[in-house]
C-alpha positions in Angstrom: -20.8 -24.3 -9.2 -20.4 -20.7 -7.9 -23.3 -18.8 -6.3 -23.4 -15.4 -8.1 -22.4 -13.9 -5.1 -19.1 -15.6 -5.5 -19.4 -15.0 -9.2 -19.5 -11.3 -8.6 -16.2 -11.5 -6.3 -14.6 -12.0 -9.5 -16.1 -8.5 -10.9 -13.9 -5.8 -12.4 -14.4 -2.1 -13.2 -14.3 -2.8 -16.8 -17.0 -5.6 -16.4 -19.7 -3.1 -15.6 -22.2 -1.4 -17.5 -21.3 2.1 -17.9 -18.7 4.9 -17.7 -20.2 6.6 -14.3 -20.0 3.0 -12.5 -16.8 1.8 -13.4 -15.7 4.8 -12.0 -16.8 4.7 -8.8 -15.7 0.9 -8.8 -12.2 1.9 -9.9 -12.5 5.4 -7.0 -14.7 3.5 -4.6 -14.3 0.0 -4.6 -16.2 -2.6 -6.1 -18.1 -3.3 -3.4 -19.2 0.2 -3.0 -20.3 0.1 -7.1 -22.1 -3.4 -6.8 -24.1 -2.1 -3.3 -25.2 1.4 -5.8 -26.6 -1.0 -8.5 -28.4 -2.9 -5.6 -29.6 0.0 -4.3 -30.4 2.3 -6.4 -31.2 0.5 -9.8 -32.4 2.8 -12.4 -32.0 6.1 -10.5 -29.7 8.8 -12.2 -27.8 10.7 -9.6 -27.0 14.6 -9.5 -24.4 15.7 -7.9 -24.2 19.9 -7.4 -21.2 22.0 -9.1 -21.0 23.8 -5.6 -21.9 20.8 -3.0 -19.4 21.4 -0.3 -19.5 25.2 -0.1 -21.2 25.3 3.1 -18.6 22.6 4.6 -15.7 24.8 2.9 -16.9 28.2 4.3 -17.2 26.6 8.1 -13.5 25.2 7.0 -12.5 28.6 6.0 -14.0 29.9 9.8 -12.3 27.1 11.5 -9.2 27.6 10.4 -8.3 31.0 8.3 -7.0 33.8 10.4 -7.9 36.6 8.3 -4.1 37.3 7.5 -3.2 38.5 3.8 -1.2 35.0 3.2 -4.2 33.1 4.7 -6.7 34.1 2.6 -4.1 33.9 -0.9 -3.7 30.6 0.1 -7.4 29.5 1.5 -8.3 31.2 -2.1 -6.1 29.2 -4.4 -7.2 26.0 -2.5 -10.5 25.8 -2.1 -10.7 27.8 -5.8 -12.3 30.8 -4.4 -12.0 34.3 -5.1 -10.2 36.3 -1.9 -13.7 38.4 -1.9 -15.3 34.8 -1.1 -12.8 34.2 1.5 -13.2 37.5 3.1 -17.0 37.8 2.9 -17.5 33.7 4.5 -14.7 34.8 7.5 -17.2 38.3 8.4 -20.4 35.7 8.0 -20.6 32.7 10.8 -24.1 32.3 8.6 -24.3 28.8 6.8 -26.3 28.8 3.3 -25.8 28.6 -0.1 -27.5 32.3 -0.7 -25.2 33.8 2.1 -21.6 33.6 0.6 -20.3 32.5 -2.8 
């Protein structure tokens, strides 16, 4: 007989109990769904619209030069308006109330 641990190796996306977790099984892994139902049983996550804007402004500072073609293109990646791009390139400031 098989320990459920061994059982569990057998575990696929569809197996699970909702939408959101199958999802991360089939993006993440399996492993990294089964160790969030271990971990966090009953909690319902939240995940901001505009999470990595900090990250993407210091990307924006690290990298754009401030040319015309760098900030069309910085813009259409990162979905921002050139305004945006502009304003986080004058700011070395990190905060969500700062740039947008």
């Amino acid at each position: 007989m098989k320990t459920f641990d061994e059982f569990l190796k057998d575990l696929k996306p569809e197996d699970l109990p909702n939408e959101d977790i199958q999802f991360l099984a089939s993006e993440g892994g399996i492993d990294l769904a089964l160790k969030v139902i271990k971990e966090f049983p009953g909690h319902r996550f939240y995940v901001p619209m505009r999470a990595l804007d900090d990250y993407k402004r210091k990307y924006i500072r690290t990298f754009c030069t401030g040319s015309r073609q760098d900030i069309l293109h910085f813009a259409k990646e990162l979905n921002y308006t050139q305004e945006a791009i502009s304003k986080a390139l004058k700011s070395p400031e990190i905060g969500r109330d700062k740039q947008g």
